[in-house]
N, C-alpha and C positions, 0 to 999 in steps of 0.2 A: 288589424288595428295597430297601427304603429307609434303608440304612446307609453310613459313608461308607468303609468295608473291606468289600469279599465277598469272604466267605469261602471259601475253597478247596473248602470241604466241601459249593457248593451248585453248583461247577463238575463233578456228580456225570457221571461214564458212563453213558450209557444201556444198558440192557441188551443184550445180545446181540440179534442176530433169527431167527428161528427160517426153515426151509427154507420154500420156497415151493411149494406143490401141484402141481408141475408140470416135466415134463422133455421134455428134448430127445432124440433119437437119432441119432447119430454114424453114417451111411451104415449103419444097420440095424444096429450092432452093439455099439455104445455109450451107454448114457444117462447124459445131465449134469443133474443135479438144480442148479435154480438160485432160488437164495436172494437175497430183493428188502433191501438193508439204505437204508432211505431216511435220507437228511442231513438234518438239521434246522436247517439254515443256511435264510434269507431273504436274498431275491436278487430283481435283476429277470429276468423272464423276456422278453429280448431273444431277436429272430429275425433269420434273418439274411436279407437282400433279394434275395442273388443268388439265381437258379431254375436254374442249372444242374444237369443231374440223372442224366449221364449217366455212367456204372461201366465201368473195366475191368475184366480177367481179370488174376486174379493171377499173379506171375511168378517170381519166384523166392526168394522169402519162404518161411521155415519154414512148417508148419502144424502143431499138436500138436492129434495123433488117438494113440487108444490104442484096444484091443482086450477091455477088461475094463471092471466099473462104474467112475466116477470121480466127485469132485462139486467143482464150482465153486461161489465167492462172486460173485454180482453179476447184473449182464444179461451173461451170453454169448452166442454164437454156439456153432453145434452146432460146429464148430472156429475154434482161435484162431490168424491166423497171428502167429508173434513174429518180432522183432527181428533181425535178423542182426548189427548192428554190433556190433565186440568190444564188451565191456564193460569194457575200459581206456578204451576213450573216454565221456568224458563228456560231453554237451550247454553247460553249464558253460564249459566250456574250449574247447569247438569254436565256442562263441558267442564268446568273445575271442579267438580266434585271426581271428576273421572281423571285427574292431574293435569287438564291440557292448562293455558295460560286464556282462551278465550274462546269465543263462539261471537262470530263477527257480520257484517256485511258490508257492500261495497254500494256506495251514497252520490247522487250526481246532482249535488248543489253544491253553487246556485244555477243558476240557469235555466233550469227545469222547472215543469209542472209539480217536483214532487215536493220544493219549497212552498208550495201555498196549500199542499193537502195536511187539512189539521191531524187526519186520520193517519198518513204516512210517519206525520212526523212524532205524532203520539208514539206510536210502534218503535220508531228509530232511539226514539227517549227512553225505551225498556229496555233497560240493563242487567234483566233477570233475561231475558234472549241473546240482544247484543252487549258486548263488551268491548269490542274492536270496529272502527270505520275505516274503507278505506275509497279517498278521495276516486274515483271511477275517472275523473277526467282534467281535473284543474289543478292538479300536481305536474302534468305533462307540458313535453317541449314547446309547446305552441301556443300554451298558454302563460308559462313561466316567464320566458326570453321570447316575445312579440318583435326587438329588434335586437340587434347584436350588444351585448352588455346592457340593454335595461331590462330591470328585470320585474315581474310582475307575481305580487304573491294575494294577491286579491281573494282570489277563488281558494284556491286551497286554506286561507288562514280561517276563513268560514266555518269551512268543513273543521279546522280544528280546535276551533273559539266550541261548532257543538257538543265534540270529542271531550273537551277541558270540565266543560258546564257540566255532563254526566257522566266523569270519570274513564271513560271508554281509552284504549289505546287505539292508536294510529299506526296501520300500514302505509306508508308513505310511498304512491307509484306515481310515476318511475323516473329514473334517470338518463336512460340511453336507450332509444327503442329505432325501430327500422319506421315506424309511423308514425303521423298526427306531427309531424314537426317545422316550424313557419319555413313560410317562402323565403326570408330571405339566408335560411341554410341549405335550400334544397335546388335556389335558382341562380345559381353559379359554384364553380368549381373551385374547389381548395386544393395548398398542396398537404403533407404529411402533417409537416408542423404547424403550419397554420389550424389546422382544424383537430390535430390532438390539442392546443392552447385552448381551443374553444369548449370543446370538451370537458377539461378539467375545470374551467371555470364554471359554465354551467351546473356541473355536479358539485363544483367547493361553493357556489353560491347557495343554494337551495338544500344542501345538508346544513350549513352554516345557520340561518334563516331560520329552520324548523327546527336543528337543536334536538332537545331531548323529547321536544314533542311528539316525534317519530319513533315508536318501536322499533319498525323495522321499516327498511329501504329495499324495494324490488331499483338494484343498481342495474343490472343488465335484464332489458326483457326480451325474449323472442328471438336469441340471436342462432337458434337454428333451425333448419331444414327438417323436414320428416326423413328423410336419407340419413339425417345426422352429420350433415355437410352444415358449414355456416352459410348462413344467411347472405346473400348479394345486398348489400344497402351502403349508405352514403358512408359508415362508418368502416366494414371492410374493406369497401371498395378504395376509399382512401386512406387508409392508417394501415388498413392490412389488419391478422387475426391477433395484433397484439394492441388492439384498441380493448380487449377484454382485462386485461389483466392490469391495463392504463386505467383503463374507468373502475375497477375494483380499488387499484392502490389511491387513486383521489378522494374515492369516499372513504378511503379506512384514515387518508390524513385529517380528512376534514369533519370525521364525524364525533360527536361527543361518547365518551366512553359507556357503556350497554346499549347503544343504536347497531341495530342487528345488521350484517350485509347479504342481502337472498341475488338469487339469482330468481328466475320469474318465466316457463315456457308450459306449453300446453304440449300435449301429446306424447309427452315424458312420466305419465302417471302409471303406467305397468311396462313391465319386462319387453325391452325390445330396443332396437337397433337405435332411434331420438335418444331415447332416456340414456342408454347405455353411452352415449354419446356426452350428454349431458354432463355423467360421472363422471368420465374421463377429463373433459375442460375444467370442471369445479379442480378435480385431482391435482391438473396440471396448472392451473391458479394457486392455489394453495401451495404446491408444490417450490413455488418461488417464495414463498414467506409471507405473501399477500391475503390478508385476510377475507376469508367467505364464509359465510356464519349461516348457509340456509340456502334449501332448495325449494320454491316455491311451486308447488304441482295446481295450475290453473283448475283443471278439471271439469272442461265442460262437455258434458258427456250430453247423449241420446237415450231414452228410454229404450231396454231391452239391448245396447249396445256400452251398456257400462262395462268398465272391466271389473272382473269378479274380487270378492275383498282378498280372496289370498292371493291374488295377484300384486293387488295393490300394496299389499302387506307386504311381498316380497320385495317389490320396486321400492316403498320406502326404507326398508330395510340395508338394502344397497347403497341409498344414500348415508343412510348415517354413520354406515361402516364408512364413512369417509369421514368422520366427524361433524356432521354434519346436521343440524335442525332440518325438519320439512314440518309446511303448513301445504296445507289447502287452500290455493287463494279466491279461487274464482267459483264458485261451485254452483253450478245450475244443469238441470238433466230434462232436456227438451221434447217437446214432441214433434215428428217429422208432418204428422198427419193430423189434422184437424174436423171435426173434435175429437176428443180422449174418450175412448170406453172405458168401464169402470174395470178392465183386465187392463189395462193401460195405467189405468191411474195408481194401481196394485203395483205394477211392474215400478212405476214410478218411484214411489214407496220403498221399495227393495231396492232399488238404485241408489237414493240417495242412503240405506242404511249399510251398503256395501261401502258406499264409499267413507262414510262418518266412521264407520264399524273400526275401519282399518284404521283411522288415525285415531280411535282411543285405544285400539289395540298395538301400539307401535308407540314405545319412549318416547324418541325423540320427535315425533311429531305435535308439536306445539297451538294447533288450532284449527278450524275451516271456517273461511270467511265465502258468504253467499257472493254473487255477483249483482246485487240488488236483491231485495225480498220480495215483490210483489212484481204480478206477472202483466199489470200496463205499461210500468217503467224498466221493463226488461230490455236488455240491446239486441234480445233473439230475431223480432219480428221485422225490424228493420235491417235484421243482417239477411236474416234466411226466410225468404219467402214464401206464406205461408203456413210458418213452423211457430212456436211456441208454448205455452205453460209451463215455461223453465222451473219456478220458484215454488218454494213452500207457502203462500197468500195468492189469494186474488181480491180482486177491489169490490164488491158493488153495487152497484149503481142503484139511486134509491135512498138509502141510508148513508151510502157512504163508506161504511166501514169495510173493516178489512176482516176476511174469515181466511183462516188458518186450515191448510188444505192435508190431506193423510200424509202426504210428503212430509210433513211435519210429525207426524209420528215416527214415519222413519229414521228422523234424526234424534229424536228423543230415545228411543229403544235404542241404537246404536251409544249411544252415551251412557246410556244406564246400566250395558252389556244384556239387557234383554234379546230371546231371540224373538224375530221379527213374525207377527203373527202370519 
């Protein structure tokens, strides 16, 4: 689109999706018909390093089984265990009682199906859960700057008109990524200077704009390698490895005083040669007087292949010995294999209380935001084939509503410092 307002009317829903050919059976007595709704979000598809792979037996977790047809939305499991914690407690608030700053997720509207579900949005409005949003796609370069200097804040002021309405803070991503950025940056060539000038503007327009609305800013995201080498993209390739510390000092001129500056990579979340990598850049940024305020650990991990929490403990701890905040920004813990047994969903469970665990256990880590909460408007399905149940919710179908899955307890008990049953 090359206008400098888009229009509401091309931030259209996708249609519905229709069932999927194929069902489950409930201990021979039930079948769950399940329906694939893939996200049309772009994302990296980070893995996660740890190989652990080993399931318990569940314990004393619900399980919804029934004895007649039923149909679910999503990748299910032939049963779902949910939640037990009340539902006066809210993650939100179990997260500041334990000193973090929020308990968040990550929201992709407008655009999406999930503006017109009353049920999602009900959920998103609960700020005994959420406290934090962070815009999933409409803060990004392709949607901000559609042509060279027009700039476009449509999408993103949405997400933060709902933010304002229910007090929540704003992760505000991102500013400089290797992806999702318009054709007319990526279909001809620049020289140095011409495209560090473009750079800073785009980053001084868009902190400028959002203001104090912004918590915190993912300024740089994804700029390395699993080698711990930087990233090949439009930005190294033409400024060279001091476009980092170029787009760090633009948002620290331009941003209003407590707007936080993270950095934002996946595969950086326990001990090892990325992360290690990681420290070192943030180091050697800082190191020049340029301000970096936070290491953002995406974290999107695999059941059974999370990293353990004192790994995680240790990795964040490494950052902060830099002076440094870490959050958890992205956080969903997938399944490779469809459906989920209920040693899977266990395993699930202890995933995400591994990973919660360690950031109420670690100062200076300040929050974890989901990467969406509910497992039809996930980016899993549409990234990795086949795979899915990332989130703590699923949708279904029938009523509508949303049920809160054990994954959800493990996020609770890691807040509360309970150990995980």
């Amino acid at each position: 689109m090359r206008s400098s307002i888009l229009s509401l009317a091309l931030l259209a829903v996708p249609a519905l999706c229709a069932p999927a050919q194929n069902s489950y059976p409930i201990e021979k007595t039930v079948t769950v018909t399940v329906t694939h709704c893939p996200k049309t979000t772009s994302h990296s598809t980070s893995k996660s390093t740890s190989k652990s792979t080993s399931y318990s037996t569940i314990k004393t977790t619900d399980v919804i089984t029934t004895t007649t047809s039923t149909t679910l939305t999503g990748e299910y499991p032939t049963a779902t265990a949910t939640a037990t914690t009340p539902a006066k407690t809210g993650l939100n608030e179990l997260a500041k009682q334990a000193g973090k700053v929020y308990f968040g997720t990550a929201v992709d509207i407008p655009g999406t199906a999930e503006e017109n579900d009353k049920y999602y949005l009900q959920q998103l409005d609960n700020t005994r859960d959420f406290g934090q949003l962070t815009p999933a796609n409409y803060m990004k370069y392709f949607a901000t700057e559609p042509q060279r200097g027009v700039f476009n804040y449509t999408g993103g002021d949405i997400l933060v008109d709902i933010a304002k309405k229910n007090g929540q803070l704003v992760r505000c991503h991102n500013l400089v990524w290797h992806s999702q950025l318009p054709d007319w940056l990526t279909s001809q060539t620049w020289d140095n200077a011409t495209l560090i000038s473009i750079m800073e503007n785009h980053i001084t327009n868009l902190v400028k704009h959002w203001g104090t609305s912004c918590y915190a800013w993912d300024v740089v995201n994804e700029a390395l390698n699993d080698n711990g080498t930087l990233r090949s993209d439009i930005w190294l390739d033409t400024i060279g490895p001091a476009y980092l510390p170029i787009a760090f000092r633009a948002a620290e001129k331009a941003a209003p005083k407590g707007v936080k500056l993270y950095y934002n990579d996946y595969n950086i979340e326990n001990p090892g040669v990325k992360a290690t990598a990681a420290q070192n850049l943030l180091k050697s940024i800082k190191d020049q007087g340029i301000r970096v305020d936070g290491a953002g650990l995406q974290s999107h991990f695999i059941i059974g292949e999370t990293p353990s929490q004192a790994d995680q403990e240790s990795n964040m701890a490494a950052f902060a010995a830099l002076d440094l905040d870490v959050a958890i920004t992205e956080l969903d813990v997938r399944a490779q294999t469809l459906p989920v047994s209920l040693d899977g969903q266990e395993q699930q469970k202890k995933d995400f209380y591994s990973s919660v665990g360690a950031c109420a256990n670690t100062k200076r880590c300040v929050g974890v935001t989901l990467w969406d909460f509910v497992d039809q408007y996930s980016w899993i399905p549409s990234t990795f084939a086949g795979q899915g149940y990332g989130t703590p919710w699923f949708k279904a179908v029938g009523s509508g509503k949303l049920v809160r899955k054990s994954a959800y307890d493990g996020i609770a008990e890691a807040l509360e410092g309970k150990s995980i049953d």
